[in-house]
C-alpha positions as CSV (number, residue, x, y, z in Angstrom):
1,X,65.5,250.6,249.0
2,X,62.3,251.2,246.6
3,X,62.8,252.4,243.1
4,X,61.9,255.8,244.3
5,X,64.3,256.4,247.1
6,X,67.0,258.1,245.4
7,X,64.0,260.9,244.0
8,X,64.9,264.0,245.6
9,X,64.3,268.0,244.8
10,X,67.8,269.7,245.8
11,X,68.3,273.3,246.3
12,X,70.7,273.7,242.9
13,X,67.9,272.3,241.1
14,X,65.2,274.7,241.6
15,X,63.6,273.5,238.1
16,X,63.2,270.2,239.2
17,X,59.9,268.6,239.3
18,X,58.3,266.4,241.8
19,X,58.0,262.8,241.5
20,X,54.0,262.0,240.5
21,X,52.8,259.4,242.3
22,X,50.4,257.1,239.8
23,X,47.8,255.8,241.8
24,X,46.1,253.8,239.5
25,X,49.8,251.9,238.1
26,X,49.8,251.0,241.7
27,X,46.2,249.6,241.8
28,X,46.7,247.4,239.3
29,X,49.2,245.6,240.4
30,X,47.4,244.9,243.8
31,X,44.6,243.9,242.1
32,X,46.6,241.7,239.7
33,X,48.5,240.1,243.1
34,X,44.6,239.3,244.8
35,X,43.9,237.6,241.2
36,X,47.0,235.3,241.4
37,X,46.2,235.1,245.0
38,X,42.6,233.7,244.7
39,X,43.6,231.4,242.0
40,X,44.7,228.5,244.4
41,X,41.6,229.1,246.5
42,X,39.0,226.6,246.7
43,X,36.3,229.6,246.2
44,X,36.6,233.0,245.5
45,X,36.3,235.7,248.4
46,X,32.5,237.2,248.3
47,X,31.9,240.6,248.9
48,X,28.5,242.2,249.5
49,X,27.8,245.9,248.7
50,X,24.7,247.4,250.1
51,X,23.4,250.3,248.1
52,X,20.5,252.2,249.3
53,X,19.2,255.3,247.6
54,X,19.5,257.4,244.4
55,X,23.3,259.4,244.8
56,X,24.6,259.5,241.3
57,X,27.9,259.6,243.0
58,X,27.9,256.6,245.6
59,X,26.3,254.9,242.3
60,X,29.8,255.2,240.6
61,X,31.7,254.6,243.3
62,X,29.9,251.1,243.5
63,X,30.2,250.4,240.1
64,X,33.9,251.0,240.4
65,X,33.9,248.7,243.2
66,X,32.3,246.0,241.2
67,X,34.4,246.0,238.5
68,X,37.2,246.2,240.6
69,X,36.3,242.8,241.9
70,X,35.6,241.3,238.7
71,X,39.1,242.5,237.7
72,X,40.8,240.7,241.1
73,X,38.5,238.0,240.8
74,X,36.4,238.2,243.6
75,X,32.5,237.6,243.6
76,X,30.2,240.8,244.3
77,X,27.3,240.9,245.6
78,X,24.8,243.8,244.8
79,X,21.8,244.5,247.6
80,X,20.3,247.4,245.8
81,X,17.6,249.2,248.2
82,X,14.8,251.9,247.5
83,X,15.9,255.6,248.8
84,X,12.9,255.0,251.4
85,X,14.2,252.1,253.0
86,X,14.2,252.9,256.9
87,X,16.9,251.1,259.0
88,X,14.5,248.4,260.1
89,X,15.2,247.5,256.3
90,X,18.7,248.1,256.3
91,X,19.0,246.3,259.9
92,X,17.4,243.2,258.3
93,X,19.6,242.7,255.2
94,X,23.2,243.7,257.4
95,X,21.9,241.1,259.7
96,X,21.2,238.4,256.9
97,X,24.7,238.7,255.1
98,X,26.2,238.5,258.5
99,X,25.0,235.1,259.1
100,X,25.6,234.1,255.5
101,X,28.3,231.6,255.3
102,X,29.2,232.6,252.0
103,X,29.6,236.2,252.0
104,X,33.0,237.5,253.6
105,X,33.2,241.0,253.6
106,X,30.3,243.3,253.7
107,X,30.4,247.1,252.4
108,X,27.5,249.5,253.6
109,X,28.1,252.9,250.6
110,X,28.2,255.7,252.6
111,X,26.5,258.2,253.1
112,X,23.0,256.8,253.6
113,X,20.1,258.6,252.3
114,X,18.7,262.0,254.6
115,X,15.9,259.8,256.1
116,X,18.2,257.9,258.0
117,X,20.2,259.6,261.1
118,X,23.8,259.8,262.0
119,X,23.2,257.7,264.9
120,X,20.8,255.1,263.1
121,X,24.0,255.2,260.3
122,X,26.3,254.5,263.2
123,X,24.4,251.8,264.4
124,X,24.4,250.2,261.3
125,X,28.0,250.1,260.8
126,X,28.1,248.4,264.5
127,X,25.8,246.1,263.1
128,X,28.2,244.8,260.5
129,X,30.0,241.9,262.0
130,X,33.5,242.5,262.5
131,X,35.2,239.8,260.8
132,X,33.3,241.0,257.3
133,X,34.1,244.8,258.4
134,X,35.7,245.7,254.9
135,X,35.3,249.6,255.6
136,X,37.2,248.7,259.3
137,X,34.7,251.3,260.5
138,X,33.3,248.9,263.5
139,X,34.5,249.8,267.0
140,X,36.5,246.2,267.4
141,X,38.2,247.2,264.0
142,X,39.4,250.8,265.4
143,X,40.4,249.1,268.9
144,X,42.6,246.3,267.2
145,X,44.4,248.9,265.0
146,X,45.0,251.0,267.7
147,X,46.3,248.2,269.8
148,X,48.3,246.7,267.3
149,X,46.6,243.9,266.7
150,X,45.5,242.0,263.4
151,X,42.0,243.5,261.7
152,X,40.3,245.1,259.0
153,X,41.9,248.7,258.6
154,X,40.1,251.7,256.7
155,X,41.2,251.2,252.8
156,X,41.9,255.0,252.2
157,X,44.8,255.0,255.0
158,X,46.3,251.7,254.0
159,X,46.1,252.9,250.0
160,X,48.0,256.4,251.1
161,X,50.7,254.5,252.9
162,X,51.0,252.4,250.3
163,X,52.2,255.1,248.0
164,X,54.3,256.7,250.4
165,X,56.4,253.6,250.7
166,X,56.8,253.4,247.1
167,X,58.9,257.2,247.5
168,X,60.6,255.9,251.0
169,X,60.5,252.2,252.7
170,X,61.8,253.5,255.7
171,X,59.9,256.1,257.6
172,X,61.8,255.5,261.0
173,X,62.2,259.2,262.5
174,X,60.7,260.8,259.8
175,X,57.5,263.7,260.6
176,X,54.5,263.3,259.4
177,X,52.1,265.9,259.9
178,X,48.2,264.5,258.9
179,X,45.5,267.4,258.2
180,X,42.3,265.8,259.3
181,X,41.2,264.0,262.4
182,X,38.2,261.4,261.1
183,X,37.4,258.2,261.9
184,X,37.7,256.9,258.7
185,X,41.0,258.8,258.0
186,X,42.8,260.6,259.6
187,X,42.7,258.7,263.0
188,X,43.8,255.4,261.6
189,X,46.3,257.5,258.8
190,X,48.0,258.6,262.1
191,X,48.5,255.2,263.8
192,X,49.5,253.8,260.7
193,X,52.4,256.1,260.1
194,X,52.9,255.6,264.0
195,X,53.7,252.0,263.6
196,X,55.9,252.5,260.7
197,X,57.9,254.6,263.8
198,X,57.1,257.9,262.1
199,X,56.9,260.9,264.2
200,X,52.8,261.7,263.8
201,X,51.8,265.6,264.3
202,X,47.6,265.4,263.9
203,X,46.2,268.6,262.4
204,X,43.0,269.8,261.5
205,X,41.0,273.4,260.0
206,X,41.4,274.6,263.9
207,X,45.0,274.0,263.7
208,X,47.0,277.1,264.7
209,X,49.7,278.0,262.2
210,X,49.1,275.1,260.4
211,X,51.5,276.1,257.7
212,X,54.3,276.5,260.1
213,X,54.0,273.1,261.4
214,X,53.6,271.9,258.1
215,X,56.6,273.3,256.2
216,X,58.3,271.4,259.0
217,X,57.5,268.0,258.1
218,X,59.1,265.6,255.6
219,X,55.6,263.6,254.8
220,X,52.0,265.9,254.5
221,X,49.1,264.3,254.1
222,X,45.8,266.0,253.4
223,X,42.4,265.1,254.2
224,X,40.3,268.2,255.1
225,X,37.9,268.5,251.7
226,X,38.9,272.1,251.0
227,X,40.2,272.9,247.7
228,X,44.1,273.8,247.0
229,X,44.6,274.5,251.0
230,X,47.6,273.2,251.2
231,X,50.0,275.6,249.5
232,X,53.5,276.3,247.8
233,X,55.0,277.8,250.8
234,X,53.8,275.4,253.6
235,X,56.1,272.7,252.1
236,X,59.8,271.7,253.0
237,X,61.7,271.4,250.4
238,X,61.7,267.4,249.2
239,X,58.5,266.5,251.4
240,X,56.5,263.6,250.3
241,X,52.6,264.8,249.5
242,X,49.8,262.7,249.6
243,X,46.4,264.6,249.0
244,X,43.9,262.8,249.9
245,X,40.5,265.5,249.1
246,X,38.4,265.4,245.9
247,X,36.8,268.8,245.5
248,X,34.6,269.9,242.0
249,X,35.1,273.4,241.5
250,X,32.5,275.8,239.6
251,X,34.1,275.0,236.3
252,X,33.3,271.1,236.8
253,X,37.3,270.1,236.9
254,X,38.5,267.9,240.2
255,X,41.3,269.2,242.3
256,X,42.2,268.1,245.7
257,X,43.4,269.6,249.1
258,X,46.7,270.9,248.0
259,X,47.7,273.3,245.1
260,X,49.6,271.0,242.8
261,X,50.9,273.2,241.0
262,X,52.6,274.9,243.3
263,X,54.1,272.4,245.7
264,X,55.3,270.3,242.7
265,X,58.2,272.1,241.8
266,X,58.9,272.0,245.9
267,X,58.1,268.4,246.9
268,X,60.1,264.8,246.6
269,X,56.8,263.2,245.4
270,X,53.3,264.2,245.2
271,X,49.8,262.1,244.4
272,X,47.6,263.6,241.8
273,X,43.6,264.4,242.2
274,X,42.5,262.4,240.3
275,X,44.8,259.5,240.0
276,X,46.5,259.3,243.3
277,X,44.9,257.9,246.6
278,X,41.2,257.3,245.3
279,X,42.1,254.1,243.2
280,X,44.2,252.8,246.0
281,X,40.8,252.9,248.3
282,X,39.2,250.6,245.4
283,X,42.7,248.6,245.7
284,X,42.7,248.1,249.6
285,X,38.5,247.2,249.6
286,X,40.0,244.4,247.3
287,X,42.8,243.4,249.9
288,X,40.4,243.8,252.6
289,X,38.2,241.7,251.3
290,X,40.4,238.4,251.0
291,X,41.8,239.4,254.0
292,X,38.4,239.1,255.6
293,X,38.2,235.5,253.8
294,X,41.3,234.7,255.3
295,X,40.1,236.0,259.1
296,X,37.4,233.9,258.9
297,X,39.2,231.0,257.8
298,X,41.2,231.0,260.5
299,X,38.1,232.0,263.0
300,X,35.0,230.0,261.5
């Protein structure tokens, strides 16, 4: 039993609050455990970020990523490229920190500039070899998770189960309903509850009485990207909500898929936007990242 598994919201105590989940408290002390980790190694993990274009946004999101390895104590890697770069480019330097014996994990910041396709973008991420697969976007990566078997998963799905299991350890027979069905969430968000012998209902926007099927599940996560969807009334009573969306409204404040403030005083525990899930992503790139080390350690 976790610290967390006696928190619970009971019908006599309708002014009782939800548990917040702190994202970043539990960041830290991942990152701290990869430090300690790394410390008896006879190198640090590398990991390579490839950064191509001028979005303010993926700019941030790598420089949160870089600091995030200082901070663990891995070596980064920056492969800065011009917003005109065509994949031929991009080809070229995947293809060189592939066969470079000291890089171990290699990150591709999506989404690639407009000049490059969807399908050019998805051959790219085939590209990356899948031993250095830190994103576990690569075809092999999605196969081995689905069979069970030891690879790189997604971080954001790993992060968000994370903090569930700091609320409840055990999720044997519990229901998880997931709103979103993409690669690089929702699908592998599912199998991961799966294997923790959670009962997995996959929703999406096309759902049909989506808050029905919700308000009958004890764990809702939320992935869609639409602002304060997820409200008051589709919850049960002591859920476990993880919200996994980042929306900017008009008024420049963050909020994510569900309405906080009203499924608070309903749920067990609830993530915050911001706060919740997205430092947990940075947390799990980390993991991934030594865990690629240790893959190809055991695989030269």
């Amino acid at each position: 039993m976790t610290p967390h598994d006696s928190i619970s919201n009971t019908e006599d105590s309708p002014l009782c609050q939800a548990h917040i989940i702190d994202g970043r408290a539990e960041s830290v002390r991942i990152l701290d455990q990869i430090a300690q980790n790394i410390k008896s190694r006879e190198r640090p993990p590398c990991l390579a970020v490839i950064l191509v274009g001028d979005n303010p946004a993926s700019h941030v999101y790598v420089g949160q990523k870089i600091k995030a390895c200082a901070a663990s104590g891995i070596k980064s890697v920056e492969c800065r490229m011009d917003e005109a770069s065509r994949f031929q480019d991009i080809y070229a330097v995947i293809n060189r920190l592939n066969q470079d014996p000291n890089v171990d994990g290699i990150l591709m910041q999506l989404p690639l500039p407009s000049g490059i396709s969807e399908a050019e973008q998805s051959a790219l991420i085939e590209l990356i070899h899948p031993q250095k697969d830190v994103d576990g976007l690569t075809t092999a990566n999605i196969g081995k998770l689905m069979a069970g078997q030891r690879g790189l998963i997604p971080c954001t799905p790993q992060g968000a189960l994370h903090l569930i299991k700091t609320v409840q350890s055990d999720l044997t027979g519990l229901h998880a309903v997931v709103i979103g069905r993409s690669l690089l969430f929702g699908k592998p968000m599912g199998q991961l509850l799966l294997s923790e012998n959670a009962t997995v209902t996959m929703a999406h926007s096309k759902t049909r009485d989506l808050d029905k099927i919700c308000a009958q599940a004890d764990i809702v996560v939320a992935a869609v990207g639409r602002p304060r969807m997820v409200k008051g009334d589709w919850i049960k009573s002591g859920a476990i909500v993880i919200d996994v969306g980042i929306n900017r409204l008009d008024n420049g404040k963050l909020c994510g898929d569900v309405d906080f403030d009203a499924v608070r005083p309903i749920a067990r525990a609830i993530t915050p936007v911001p706060g919740g899930v997205g430092p947990m992503t940075i947390a799990y790139l980390m993991a991934n990242t030594l865990k690629a080390y240790e893959l190809r350690l055991l695989n030269p």
